[in-house]
C-alpha positions as CSV (number, residue, x, y, z in Angstrom):
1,X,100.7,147.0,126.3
2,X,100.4,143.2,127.3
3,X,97.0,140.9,126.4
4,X,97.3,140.9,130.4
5,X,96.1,145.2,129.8
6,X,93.8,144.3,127.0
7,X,90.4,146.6,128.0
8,X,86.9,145.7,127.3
9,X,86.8,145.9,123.9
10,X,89.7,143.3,123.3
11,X,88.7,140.2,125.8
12,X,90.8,137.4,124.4
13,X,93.4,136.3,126.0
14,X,96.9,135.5,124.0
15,X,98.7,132.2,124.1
16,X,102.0,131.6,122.7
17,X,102.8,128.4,120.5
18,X,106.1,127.4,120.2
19,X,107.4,125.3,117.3
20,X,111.2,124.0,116.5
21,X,111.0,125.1,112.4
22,X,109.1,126.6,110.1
23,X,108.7,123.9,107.3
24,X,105.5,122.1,106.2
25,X,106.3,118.8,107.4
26,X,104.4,116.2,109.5
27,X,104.7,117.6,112.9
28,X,104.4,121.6,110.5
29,X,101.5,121.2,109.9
30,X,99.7,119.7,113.0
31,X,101.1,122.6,114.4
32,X,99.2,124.8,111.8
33,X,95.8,122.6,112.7
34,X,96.6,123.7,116.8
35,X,96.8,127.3,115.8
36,X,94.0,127.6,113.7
37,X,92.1,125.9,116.7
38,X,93.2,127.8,119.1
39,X,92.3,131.2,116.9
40,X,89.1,130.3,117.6
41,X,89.0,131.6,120.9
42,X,92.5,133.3,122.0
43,X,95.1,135.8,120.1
44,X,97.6,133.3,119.2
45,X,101.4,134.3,118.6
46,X,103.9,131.5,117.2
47,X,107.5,131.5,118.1
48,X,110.0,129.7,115.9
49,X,113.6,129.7,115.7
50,X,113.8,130.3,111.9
51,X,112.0,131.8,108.9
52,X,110.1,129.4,106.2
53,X,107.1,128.2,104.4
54,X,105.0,127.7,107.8
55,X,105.3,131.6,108.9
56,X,103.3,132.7,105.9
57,X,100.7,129.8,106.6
58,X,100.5,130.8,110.1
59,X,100.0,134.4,109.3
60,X,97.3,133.6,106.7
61,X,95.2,131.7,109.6
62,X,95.7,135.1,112.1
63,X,98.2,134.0,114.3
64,X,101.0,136.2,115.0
65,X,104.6,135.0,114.6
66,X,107.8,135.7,115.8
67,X,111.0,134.8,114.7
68,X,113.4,134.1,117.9
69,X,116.5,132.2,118.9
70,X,116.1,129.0,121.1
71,X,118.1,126.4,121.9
72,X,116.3,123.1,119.6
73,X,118.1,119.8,120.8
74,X,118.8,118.3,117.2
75,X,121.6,115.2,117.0
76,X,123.8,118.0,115.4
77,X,124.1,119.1,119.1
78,X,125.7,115.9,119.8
79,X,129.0,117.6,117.9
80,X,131.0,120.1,119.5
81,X,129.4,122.6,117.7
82,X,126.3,122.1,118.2
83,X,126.7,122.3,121.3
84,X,128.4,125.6,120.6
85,X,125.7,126.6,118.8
86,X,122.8,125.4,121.5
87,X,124.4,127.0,124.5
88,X,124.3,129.9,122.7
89,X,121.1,129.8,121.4
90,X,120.0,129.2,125.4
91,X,121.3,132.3,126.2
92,X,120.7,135.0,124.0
93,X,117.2,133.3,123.7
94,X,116.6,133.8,127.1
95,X,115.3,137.8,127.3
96,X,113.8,137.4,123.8
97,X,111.7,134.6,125.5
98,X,110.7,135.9,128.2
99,X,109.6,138.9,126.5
100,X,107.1,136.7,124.4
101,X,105.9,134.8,127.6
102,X,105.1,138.0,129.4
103,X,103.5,139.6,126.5
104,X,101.8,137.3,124.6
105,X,100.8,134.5,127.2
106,X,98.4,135.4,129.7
107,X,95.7,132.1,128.3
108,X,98.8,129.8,128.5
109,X,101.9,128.6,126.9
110,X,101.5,125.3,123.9
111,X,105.2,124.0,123.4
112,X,104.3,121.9,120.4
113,X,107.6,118.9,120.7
114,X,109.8,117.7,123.9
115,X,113.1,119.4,121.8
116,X,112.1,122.7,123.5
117,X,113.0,121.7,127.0
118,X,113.8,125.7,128.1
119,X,110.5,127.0,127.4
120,X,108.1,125.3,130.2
121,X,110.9,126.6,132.5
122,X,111.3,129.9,131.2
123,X,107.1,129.9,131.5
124,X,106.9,129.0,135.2
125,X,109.4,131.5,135.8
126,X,107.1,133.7,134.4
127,X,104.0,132.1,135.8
128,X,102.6,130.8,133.1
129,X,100.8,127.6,132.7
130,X,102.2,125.5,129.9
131,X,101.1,122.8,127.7
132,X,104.0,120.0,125.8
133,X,102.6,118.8,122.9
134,X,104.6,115.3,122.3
135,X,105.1,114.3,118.7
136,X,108.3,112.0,119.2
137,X,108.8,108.6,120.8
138,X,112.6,107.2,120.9
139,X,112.2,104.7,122.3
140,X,115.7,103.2,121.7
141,X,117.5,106.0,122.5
142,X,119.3,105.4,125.6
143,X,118.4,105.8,129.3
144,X,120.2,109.8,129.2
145,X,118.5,110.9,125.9
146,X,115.6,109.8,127.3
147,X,115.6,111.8,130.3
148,X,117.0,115.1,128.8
149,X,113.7,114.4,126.2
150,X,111.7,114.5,129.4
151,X,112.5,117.5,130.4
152,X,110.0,119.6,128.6
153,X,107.2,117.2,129.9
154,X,108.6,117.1,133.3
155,X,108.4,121.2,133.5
156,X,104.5,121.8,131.7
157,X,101.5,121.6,133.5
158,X,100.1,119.2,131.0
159,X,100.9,117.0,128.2
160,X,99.4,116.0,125.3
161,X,100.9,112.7,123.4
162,X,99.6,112.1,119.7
163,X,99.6,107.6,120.0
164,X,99.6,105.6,122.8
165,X,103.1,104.2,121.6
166,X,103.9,107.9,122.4
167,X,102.6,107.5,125.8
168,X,104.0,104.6,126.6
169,X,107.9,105.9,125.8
170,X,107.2,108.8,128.2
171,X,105.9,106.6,130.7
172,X,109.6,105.2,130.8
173,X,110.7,108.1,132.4
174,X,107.7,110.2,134.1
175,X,105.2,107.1,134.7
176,X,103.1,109.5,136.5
177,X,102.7,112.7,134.0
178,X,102.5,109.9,130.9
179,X,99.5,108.1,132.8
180,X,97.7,112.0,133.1
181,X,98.7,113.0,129.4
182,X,95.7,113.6,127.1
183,X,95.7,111.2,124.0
184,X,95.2,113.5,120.9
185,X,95.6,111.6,117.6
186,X,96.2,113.4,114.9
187,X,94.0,115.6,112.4
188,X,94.5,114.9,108.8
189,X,92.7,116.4,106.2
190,X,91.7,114.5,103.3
191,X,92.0,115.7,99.6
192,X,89.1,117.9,98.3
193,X,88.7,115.0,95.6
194,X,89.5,111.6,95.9
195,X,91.0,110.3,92.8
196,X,89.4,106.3,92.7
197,X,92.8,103.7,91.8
198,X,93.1,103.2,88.1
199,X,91.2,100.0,87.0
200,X,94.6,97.9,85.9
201,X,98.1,98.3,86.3
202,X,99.9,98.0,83.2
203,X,104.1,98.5,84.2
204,X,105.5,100.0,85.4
205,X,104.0,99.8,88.6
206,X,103.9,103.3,90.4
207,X,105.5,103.7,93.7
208,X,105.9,106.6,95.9
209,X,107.8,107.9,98.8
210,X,106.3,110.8,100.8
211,X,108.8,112.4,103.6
212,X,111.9,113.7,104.7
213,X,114.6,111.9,103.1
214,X,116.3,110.7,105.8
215,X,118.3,107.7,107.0
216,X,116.0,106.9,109.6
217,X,113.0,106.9,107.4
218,X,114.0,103.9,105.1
219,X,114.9,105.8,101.9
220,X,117.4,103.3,100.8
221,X,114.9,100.5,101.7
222,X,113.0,102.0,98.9
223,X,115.7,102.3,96.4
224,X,116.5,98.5,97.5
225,X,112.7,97.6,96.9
226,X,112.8,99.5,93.8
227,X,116.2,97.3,92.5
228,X,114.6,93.9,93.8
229,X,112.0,94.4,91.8
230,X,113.9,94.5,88.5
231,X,115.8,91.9,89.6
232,X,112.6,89.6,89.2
233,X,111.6,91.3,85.6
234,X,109.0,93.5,87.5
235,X,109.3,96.9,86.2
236,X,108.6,100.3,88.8
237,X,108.8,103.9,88.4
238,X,109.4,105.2,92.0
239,X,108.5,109.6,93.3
240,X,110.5,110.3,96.7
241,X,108.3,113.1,96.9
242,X,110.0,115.4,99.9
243,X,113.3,116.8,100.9
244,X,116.4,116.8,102.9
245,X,116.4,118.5,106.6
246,X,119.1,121.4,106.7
247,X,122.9,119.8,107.2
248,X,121.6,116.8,105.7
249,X,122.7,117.1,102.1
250,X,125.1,114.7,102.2
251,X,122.0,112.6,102.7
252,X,120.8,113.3,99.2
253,X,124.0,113.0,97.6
254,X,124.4,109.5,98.8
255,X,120.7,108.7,97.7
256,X,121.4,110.3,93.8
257,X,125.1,108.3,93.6
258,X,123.6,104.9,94.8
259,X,120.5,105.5,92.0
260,X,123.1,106.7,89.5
261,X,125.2,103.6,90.3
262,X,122.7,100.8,90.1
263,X,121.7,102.2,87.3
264,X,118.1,103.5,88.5
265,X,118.1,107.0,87.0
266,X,115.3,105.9,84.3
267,X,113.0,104.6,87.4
268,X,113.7,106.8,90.2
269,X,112.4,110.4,90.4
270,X,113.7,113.3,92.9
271,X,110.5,115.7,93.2
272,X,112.0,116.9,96.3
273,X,109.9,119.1,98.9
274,X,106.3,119.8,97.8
275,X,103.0,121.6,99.8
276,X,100.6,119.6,98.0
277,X,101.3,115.7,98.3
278,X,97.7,114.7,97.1
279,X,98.2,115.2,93.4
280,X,101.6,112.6,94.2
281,X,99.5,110.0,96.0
282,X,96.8,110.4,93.1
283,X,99.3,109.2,90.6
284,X,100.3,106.8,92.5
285,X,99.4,102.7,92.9
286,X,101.2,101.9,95.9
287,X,102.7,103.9,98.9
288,X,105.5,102.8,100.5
289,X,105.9,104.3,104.8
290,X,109.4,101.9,104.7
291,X,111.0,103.8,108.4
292,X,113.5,101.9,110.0
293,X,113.2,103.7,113.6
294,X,110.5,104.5,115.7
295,X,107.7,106.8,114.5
296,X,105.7,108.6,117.3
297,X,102.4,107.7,114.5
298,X,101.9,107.9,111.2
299,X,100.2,110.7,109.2
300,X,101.9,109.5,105.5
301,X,99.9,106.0,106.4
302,X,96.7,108.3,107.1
303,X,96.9,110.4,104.0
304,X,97.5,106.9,101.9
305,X,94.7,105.7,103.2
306,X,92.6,109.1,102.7
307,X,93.7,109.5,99.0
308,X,92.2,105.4,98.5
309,X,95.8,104.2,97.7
310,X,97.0,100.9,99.2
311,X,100.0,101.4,101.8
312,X,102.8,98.8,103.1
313,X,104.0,100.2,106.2
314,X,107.3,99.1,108.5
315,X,105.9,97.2,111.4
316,X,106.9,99.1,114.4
317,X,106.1,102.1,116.7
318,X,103.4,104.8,116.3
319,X,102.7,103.4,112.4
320,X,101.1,100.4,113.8
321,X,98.5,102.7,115.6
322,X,97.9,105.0,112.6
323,X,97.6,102.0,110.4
324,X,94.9,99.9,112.5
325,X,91.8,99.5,111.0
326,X,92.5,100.2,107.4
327,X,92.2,96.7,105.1
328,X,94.6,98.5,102.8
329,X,97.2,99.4,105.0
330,X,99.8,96.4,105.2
331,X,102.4,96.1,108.3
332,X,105.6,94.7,106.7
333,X,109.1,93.7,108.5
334,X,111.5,96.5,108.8
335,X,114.2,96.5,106.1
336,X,113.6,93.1,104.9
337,X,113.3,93.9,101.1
338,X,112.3,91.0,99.9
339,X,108.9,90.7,101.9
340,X,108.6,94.3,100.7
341,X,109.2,93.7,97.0
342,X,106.6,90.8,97.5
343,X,104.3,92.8,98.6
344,X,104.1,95.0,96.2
345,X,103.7,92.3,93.7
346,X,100.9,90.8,95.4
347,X,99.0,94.2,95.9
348,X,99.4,94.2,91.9
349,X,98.2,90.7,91.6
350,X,95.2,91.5,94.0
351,X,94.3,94.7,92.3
352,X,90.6,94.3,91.6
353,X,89.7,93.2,95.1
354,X,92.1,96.1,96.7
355,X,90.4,99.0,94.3
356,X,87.2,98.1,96.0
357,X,88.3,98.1,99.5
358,X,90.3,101.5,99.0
359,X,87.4,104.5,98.8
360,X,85.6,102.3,101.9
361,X,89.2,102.6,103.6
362,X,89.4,106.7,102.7
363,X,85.9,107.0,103.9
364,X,86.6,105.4,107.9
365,X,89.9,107.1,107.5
366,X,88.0,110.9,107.2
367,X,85.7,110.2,109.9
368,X,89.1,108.8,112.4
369,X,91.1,111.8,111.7
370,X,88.7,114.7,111.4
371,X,89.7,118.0,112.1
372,X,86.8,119.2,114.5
373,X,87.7,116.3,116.9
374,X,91.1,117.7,117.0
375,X,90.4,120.9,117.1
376,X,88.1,120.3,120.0
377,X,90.5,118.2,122.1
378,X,93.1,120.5,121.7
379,X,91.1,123.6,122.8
380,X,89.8,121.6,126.2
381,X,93.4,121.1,126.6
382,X,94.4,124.5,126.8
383,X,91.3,125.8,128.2
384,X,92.2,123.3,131.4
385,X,95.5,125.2,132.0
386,X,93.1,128.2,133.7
387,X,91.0,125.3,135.9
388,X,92.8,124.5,139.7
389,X,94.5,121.2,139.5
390,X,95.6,120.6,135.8
């Protein structure tokens, strides 16, 4: 039976949410917050193309999840094969899909990144009304990138973009559908206890790194930050709290030779992928969002701010949205290490005065980035898809 043949006694109607992994990243677990919105008033079923830590969140909130293949345009499909690898996935994800969109679909269709493009098709084929949630904004990525990005917007009835930087990348190539999409910043949830900055640094002065490590999100910036300061007698213990994306191993290698090289090791700690980053910020003085290409916003330079830590941020994209308003947040050149290693310094040199600005900060920063706002917009959203005209 279909949620179209539920009877009386089972009135909601299902939508399907579709995600491109099952980790408990950035993008992870905004995902989560939609579902656990959405619960709230439909039967929610999650597709994903592989199994991980988010399936067993998603079936502690209530929703349903399948495991099913789909074609996820990744740069690995940029090699022959992975383009192998996506043509096939488009296929033999086809039935599998429609299945799901027939079944499980009847309140509408949530396609939660623009690296889905099949699915808004694969839903108007099956007549249902779908909904591209847009986390990513590359906005350097040339004018054919751009456009195969598109596509996912292009076929959904709606579109929600998470920053204005967001919007304004889509706008490049659907100026119309960008100027109708729904701005939805972010939720993020605070820690159930913020820990207040300790009173004085005595070195070494504690840094930390919370993300994917990746090339484009600054790592070796870090590392170089990190070195600089020695250089000047300043000692620092840096956490890259988080872990490498699958095929990207190489990644790490190269970040444990250059620290093995420079002779780091005693200042540089590997706590690779965690679920619980606030006990990480807690210990830390200073947080360090170093990306060196565009971010669609900034939830690390959120939960800095909401665990009362001061934050230098990379000057550019979606992170100067998420780090507006916040007196601790800093916007810092990209790459250029030593404005960064200055910063830090002078954060340490201003410590009393930035202490007392921090809990205000975490305070605004709850309010901002509340959960029931987002929840709420995020429902009306969907909801929309049943109203004539959206």
């Amino acid at each position: 039976m279909t949620d179209d043949d539920a009877g009386p006694g089972t009135p909601r109607r299902g939508v399907l949410v579709v995600h491109p992994g099952a980790e408990l990243y950035g993008a992870d677990r905004a995902l989560l917050q939609t579902v656990e919105a959405l619960l709230a008033v439909y039967d929610v079923t999650v597709a994903v193309p592989v199994a991980g830590p988010l399936v067993a969140e998603l079936e502690r909130a209530g929703a349903r999840v399948e495991v099913s293949r789909m074609p996820v345009l990744r740069r690995a499909a940029m090699r022959p094969a992975g383009a192998v690898r996506l043509v096939s996935d488009a296929l033999l994800g086809v039935i599998p899909a429609v299945r799901l969109l027939r079944s499980r679909a009847s309140g509408g269709v949530v396609v939660n990144t623009v690296t889905l493009p099949s699915w808004p098709l694969l839903a108007r084929l099956a007549r249902r009304r779908t909904v591209v949630h847009v986390h990513e904004a590359e906005a350097s990525a040339g004018a054919l990138a751009r456009w195969v990005m598109s596509l996912g917007p292009r076929g959904a009835h709606h579109v929600i973009v998470n920053s204005e930087f967001t919007r304004a990348v889509l706008q490049r190539t659907l100026p119309r559908r960008a100027a109708a999409a729904t701005l939805v910043y972010n939720s993020v949830p605070g820690p159930s206890r913020v820990v207040p900055p300790r009173s004085s640094i005595e070195e070494p002065v504690r840094l930390v790194y919370v993300g994917r490590l990746s090339p484009r999100k600054g790592v070796r910036v870090v590392l170089d930050v990190v070195d600089e300061l020695r250089r000047r007698g300043v000692r620092a213990q840096l956490a890259l709290v988080g872990g490498v994306f699958p095929g990207y191993e190489w990644f790490e290698t190269e970040l444990l030779d250059s620290v093995r090289e420079r002779g780091l090791a005693e200042h540089v700690r590997f706590v690779g992928f965690v679920d619980d980053v606030w006990p990480h910020l807690a210990d830390a003085d200073v947080v360090l969002v170093p990306s060196i290409a565009e971010e669609s916003f900034g939830n690390t330079v959120v939960e800095a701010v909401l665990a009362a830590r001061p934050v230098l941020v990379s000057d550019s994209s979606g992170l100067r949205e998420a780090a507006a308003g916040h007196e601790n947040a800093r916007l810092l050149p990209v790459g250029d290490v030593d404005l960064w290693a200055t910063a830090v310094t002078d954060v340490v040199g201003r410590w009393p005065a930035v202490r007392q600005v921090a809990v205000g900060d975490a305070g605004r920063a709850s309010v901002r980035y509340g959960l029931d706002r987002y929840r709420e917009a995020v429902v009306d959203v969907v909801r929309g898809l049943e109203r004539p005209g959206t």
